[in-house]
C-alpha positions as CSV (number, residue, x, y, z in Angstrom):
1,X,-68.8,-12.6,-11.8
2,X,-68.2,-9.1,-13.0
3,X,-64.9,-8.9,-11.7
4,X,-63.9,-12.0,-13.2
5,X,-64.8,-10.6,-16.3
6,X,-62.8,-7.4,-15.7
7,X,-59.8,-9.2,-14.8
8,X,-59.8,-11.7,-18.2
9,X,-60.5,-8.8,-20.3
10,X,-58.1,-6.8,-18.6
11,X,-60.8,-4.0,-18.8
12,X,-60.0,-0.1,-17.2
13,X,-63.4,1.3,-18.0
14,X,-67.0,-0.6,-17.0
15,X,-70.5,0.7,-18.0
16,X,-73.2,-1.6,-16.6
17,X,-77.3,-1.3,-17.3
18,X,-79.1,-2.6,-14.4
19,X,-82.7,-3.0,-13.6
20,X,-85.4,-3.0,-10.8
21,X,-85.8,-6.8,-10.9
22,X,-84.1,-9.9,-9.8
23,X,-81.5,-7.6,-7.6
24,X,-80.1,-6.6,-11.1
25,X,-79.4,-3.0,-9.4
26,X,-78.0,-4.7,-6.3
27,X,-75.5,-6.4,-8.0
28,X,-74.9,-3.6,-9.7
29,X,-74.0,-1.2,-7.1
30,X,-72.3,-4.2,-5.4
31,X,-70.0,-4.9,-8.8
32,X,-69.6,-1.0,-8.8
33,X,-68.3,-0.7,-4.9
34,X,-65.7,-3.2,-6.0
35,X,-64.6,-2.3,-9.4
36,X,-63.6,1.3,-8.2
37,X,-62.0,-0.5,-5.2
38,X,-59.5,-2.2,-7.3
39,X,-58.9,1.3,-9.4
40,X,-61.4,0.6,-12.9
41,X,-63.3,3.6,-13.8
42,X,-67.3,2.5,-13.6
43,X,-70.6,4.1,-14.3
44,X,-74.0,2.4,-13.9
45,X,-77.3,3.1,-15.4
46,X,-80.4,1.6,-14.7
47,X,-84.4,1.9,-15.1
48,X,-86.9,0.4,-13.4
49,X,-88.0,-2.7,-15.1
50,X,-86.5,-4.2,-18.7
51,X,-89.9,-4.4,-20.1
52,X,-90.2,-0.6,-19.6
53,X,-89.7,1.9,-22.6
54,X,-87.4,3.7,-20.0
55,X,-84.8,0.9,-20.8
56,X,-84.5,1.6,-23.9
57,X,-83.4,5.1,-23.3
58,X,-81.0,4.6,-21.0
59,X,-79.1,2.1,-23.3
60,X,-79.2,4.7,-26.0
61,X,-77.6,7.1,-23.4
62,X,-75.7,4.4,-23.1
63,X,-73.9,3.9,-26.6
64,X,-73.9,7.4,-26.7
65,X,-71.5,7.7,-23.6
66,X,-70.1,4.6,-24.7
67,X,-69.1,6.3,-28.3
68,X,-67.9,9.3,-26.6
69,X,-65.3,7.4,-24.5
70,X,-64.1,5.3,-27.5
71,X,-63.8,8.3,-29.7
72,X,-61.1,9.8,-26.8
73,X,-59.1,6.7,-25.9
74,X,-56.2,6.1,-28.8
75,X,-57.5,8.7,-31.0
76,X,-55.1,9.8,-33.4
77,X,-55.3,13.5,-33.5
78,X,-53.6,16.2,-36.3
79,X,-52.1,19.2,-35.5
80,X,-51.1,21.6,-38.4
81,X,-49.4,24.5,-38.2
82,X,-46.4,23.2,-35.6
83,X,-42.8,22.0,-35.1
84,X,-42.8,20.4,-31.5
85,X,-46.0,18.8,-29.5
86,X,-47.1,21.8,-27.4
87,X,-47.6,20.4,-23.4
88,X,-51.6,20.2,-23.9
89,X,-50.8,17.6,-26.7
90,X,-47.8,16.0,-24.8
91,X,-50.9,15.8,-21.9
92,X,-53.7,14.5,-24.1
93,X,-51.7,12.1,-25.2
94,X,-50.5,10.7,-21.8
95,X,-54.3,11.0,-20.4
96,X,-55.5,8.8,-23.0
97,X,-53.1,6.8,-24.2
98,X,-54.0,8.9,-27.6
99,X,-51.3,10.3,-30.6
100,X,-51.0,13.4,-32.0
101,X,-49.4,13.7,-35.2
102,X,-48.0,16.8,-36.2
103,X,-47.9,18.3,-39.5
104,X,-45.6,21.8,-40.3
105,X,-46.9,24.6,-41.6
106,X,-44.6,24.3,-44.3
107,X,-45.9,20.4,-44.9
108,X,-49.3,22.2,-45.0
109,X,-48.8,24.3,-47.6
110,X,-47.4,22.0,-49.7
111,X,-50.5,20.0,-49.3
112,X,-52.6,23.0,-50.1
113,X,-50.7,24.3,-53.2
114,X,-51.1,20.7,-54.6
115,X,-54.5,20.3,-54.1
116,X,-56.7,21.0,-58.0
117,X,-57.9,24.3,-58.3
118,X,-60.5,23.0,-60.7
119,X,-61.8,20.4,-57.8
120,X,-61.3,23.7,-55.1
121,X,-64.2,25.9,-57.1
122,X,-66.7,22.7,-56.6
123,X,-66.2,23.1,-53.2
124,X,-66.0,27.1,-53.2
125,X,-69.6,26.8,-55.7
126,X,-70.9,24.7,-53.4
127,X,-70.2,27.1,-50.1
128,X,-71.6,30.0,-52.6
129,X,-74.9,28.5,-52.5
130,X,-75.0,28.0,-48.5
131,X,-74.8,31.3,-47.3
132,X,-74.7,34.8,-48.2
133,X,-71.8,36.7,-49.0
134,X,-70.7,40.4,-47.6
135,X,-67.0,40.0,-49.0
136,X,-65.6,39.2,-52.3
137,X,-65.6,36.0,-53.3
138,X,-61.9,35.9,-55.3
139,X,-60.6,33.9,-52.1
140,X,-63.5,31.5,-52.3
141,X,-61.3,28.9,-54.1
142,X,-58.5,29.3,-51.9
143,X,-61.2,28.4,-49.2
144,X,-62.2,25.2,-51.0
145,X,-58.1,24.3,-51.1
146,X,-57.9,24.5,-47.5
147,X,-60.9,21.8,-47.2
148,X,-59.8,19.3,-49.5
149,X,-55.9,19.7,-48.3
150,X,-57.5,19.3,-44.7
151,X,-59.9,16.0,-45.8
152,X,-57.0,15.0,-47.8
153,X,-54.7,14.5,-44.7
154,X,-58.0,13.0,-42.8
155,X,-57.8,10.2,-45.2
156,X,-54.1,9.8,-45.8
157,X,-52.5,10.0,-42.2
158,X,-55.7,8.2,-41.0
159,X,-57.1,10.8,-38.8
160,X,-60.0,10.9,-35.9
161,X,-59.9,15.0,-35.8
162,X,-58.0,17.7,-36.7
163,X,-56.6,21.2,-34.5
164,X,-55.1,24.0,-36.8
165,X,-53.0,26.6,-35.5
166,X,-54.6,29.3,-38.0
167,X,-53.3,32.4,-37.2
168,X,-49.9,32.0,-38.7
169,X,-51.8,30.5,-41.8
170,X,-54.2,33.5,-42.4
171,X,-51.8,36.4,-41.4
172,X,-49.3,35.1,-44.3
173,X,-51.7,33.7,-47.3
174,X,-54.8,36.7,-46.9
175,X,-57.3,33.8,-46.4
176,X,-58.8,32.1,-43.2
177,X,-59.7,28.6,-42.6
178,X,-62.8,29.6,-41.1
179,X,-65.1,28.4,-44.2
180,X,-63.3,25.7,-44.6
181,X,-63.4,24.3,-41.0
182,X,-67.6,25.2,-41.2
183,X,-67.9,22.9,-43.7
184,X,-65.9,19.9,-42.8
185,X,-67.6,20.3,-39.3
186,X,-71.2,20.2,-40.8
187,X,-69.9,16.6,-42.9
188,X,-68.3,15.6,-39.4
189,X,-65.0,16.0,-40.3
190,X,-64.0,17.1,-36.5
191,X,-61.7,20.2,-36.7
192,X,-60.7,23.0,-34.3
193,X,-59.0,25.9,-34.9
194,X,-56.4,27.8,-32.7
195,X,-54.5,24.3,-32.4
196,X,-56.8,23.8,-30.1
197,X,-56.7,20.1,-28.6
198,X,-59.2,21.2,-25.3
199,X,-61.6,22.6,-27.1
200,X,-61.0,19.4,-29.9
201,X,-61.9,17.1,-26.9
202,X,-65.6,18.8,-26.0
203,X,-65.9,18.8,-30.0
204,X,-65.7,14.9,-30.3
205,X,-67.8,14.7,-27.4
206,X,-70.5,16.9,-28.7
207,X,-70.4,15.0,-31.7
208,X,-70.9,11.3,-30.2
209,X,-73.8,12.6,-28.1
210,X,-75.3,14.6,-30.4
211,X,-74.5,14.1,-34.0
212,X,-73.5,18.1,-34.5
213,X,-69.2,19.0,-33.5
214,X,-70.3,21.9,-31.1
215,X,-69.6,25.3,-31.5
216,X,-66.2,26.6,-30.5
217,X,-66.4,30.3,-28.5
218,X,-64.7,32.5,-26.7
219,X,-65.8,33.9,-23.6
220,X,-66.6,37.7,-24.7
221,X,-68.3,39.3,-21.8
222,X,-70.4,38.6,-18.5
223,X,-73.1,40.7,-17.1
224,X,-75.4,39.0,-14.3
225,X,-76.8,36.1,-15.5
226,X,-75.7,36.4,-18.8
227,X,-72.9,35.4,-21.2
228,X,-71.6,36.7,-24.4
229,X,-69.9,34.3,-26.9
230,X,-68.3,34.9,-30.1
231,X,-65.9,33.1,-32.7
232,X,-65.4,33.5,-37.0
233,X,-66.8,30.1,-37.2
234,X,-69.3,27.6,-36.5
235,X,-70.3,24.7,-38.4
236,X,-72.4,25.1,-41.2
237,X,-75.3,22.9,-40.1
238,X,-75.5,24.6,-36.1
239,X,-76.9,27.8,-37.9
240,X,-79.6,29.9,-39.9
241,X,-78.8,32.8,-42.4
242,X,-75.6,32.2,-42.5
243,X,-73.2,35.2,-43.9
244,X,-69.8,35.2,-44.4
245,X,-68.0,38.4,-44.0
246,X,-64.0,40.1,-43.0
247,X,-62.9,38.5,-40.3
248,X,-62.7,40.2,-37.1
249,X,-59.4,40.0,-35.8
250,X,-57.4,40.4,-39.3
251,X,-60.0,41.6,-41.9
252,X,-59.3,39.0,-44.4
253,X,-62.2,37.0,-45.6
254,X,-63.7,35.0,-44.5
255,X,-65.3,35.1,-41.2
256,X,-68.9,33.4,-41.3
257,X,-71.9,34.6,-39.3
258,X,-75.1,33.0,-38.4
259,X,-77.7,32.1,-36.0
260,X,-77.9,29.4,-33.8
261,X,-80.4,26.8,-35.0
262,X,-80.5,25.5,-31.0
263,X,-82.1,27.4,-28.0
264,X,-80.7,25.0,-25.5
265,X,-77.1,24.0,-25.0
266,X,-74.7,23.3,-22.8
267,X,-71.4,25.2,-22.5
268,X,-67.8,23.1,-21.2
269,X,-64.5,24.3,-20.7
270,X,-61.9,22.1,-20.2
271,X,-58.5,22.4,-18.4
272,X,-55.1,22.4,-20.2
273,X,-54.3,19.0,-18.2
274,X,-57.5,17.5,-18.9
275,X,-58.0,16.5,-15.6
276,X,-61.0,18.4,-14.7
277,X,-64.3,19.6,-17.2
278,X,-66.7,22.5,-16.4
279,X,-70.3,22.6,-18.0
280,X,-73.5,24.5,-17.5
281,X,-76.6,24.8,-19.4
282,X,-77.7,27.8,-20.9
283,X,-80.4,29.2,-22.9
284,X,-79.8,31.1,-26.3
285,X,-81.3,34.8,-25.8
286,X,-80.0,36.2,-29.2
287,X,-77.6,34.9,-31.5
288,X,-76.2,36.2,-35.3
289,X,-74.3,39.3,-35.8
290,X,-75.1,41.5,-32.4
291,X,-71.9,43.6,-32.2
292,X,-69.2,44.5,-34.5
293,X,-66.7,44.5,-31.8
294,X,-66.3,40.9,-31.5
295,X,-65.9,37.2,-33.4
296,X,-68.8,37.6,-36.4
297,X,-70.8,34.3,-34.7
298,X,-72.3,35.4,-31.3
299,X,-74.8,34.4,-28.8
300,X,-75.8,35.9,-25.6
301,X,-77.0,33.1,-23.4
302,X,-78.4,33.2,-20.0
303,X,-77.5,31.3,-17.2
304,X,-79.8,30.3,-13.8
305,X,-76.8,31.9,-11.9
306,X,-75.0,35.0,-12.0
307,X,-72.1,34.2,-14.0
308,X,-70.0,37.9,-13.9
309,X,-67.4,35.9,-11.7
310,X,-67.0,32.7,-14.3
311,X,-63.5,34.3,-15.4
312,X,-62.2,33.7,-11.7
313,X,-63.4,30.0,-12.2
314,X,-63.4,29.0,-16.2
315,X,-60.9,25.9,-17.0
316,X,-60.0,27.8,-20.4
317,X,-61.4,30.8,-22.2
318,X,-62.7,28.5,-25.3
319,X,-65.9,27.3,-24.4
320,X,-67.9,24.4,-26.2
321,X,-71.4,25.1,-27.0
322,X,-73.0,21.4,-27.1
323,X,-76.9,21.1,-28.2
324,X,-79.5,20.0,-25.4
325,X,-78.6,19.5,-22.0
326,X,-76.4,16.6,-21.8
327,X,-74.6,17.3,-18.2
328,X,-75.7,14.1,-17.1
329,X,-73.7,12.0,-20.0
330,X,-70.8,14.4,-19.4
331,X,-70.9,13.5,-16.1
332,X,-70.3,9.6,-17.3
333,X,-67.8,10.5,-19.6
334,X,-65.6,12.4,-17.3
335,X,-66.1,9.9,-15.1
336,X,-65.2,7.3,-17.4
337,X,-62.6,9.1,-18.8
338,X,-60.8,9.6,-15.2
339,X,-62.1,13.1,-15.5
340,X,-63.2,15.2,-12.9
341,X,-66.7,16.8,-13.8
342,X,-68.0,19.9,-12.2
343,X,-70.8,22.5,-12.9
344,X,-70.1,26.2,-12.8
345,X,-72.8,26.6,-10.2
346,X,-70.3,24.8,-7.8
347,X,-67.4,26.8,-9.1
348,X,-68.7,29.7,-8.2
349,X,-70.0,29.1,-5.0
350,X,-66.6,28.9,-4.1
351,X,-65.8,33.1,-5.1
């Protein structure tokens, strides 16, 4: 019956909820066996009885993994700041029958130098009253034309997420995008920065299974079981006493500091062919402002493994801090996603 239903709905993906009663699990397993015999990617959950609260949770795991998947396949992703489709975007695109439109850095600009100045210092006043301020605020409204020319193209080229390349941007105008981006990620506005479409992928994740995009990071440093990361943004509503402040890597304002609101995460990395996702759970030791040699938003989480050897191992050096521990939905996603999922522990076993 559930391969007659595959076959008229010409379905490539199957989730089925199963149950402890009437064989419902069974057939489950049964319909699983031969769905993935005939090549469609399938993930079962089940609980022990429909009547049992337990149900209930697993079909909210359910939509939640469900919303994930959907959010990937056919997204329509923007890419400011480049002439030609890079090969990670060329490979997103093929993996999940996604687009990515690009928009110039010149066809940026534009946007931003049309965008009202008077409409830019709401959104700078707004910022102003979120978080402290260790730098001069004379670029604030520059800031709040970022974010509007960024929502703008949201709206107008009908966008799922965004990835800017902001370097280039910030070397040439004085001004990062980091504010901007920490604000548009707290209204769930999905943007990455470093044109980063890996990275982009954990954030639309995070943000179907838990409501907050994730926490971009590099991977600073490794000492036993813990691991320092560090980036010049993080969205506004994944952090406490927030402070923004020169940017590390340049100087120019603004950088933004905070602590993380969330003691419990889980880190993924994901390769530049999108083939394979590595996650761990970690807890959050210290977070804020801990050293002024790195990216002005750090944490120092600890692993349940020595970790000194995860730069033999790691997919990619950005790193996706996700709230909870949700290794068991990224397992369903991967697999749903024809996505090989792996945990570091098993990673580095093999070094």
């Amino acid at each position: 019956m559930v391969k007659k239903f595959v076959d008229a709905g010409a379905f490539d993906r199957v989730v089925i909820l199963a149950h402890g009663e009437h064989n419902s699990l069974a057939s489950a397993i049964s319909a699983r066996s031969k769905l993935e015999a005939d090549g469609i990617w399938t993930w079962v959950f089940h609980c022990s009885s429909i009547s049992d609260p337990e149900c209930d949770l697993q079909l909210d795991r359910m939509v939640r993994i469900l919303k994930a998947v959907t959010q990937v396949l056919e997204a329509r992703i923007g890419l400011i700041g480049v002439e030609g489709k890079p090969e990670t975007a060329e490979n997103f695109e093929a993996r999940f029958n996604a687009e990515i439109v690009t928009i110039s850095m010149d066809e940026f600009e534009s946007i931003v130098r049309s965008i009202d100045v008077e409409e830019a210092r709401k959104v700078a006043e707004e910022i102003s009253k979120l978080i402290k301020f260790e730098s001069p605020k004379d670029k604030l409204t520059d800031v709040g034309q970022i974010y509007l020319a960024i929502k703008r193209l949201f709206v107008e080229r009908k966008l799922d997420a965004v990835a800017i390349d902001c370097f280039p941007y910030l070397i040439k105008h004085g001004v990062t995008p980091c504010l901007a981006l920490a604000k548009l990620n707290e209204e769930g506005y999905l943007v990455a920065c470093e044109g980063d479409v890996q990275a982009l992928l954990s954030m639309i994740i995070s943000s179907s299974l838990t409501g907050y995009s994730g926490w971009i990071a590099n991977a600073a440093m490794f000492k036993g079981n813990r691991g320092y990361f560090a980036h010049c943004t993080i969205a506004l509503n994944m952090i406490r006493d927030g402070i923004a402040m020169p940017h590390f890597e340049s100087g120019y304002p603004y950088a933004l500091s905070g602590r993380l609101v969330h003691s419990i995460g889980t880190i993924l990395s994901i390769s530049s062919d999108f083939s394979l996702m590595a996650a761990a759970v970690v807890r959050v030791i210290q977070s804020g402002l801990l050293s002024y040699g790195m990216c002005r938003s750090q944490i120092v989480a600890e692993f349940d493994l020595n970790v000194e050897k995860l730069p033999l191992v790691a997919p990619a050096n950005h790193h996706v801090f996700i709230p909870g521990d949700v290794r068991e939905e990224l397992k369903a996603i991967g697999a749903l996603l024809g996505m090989d999922y792996v945990e570091y522990s098993e990673l580095l076993a093999m070094v």
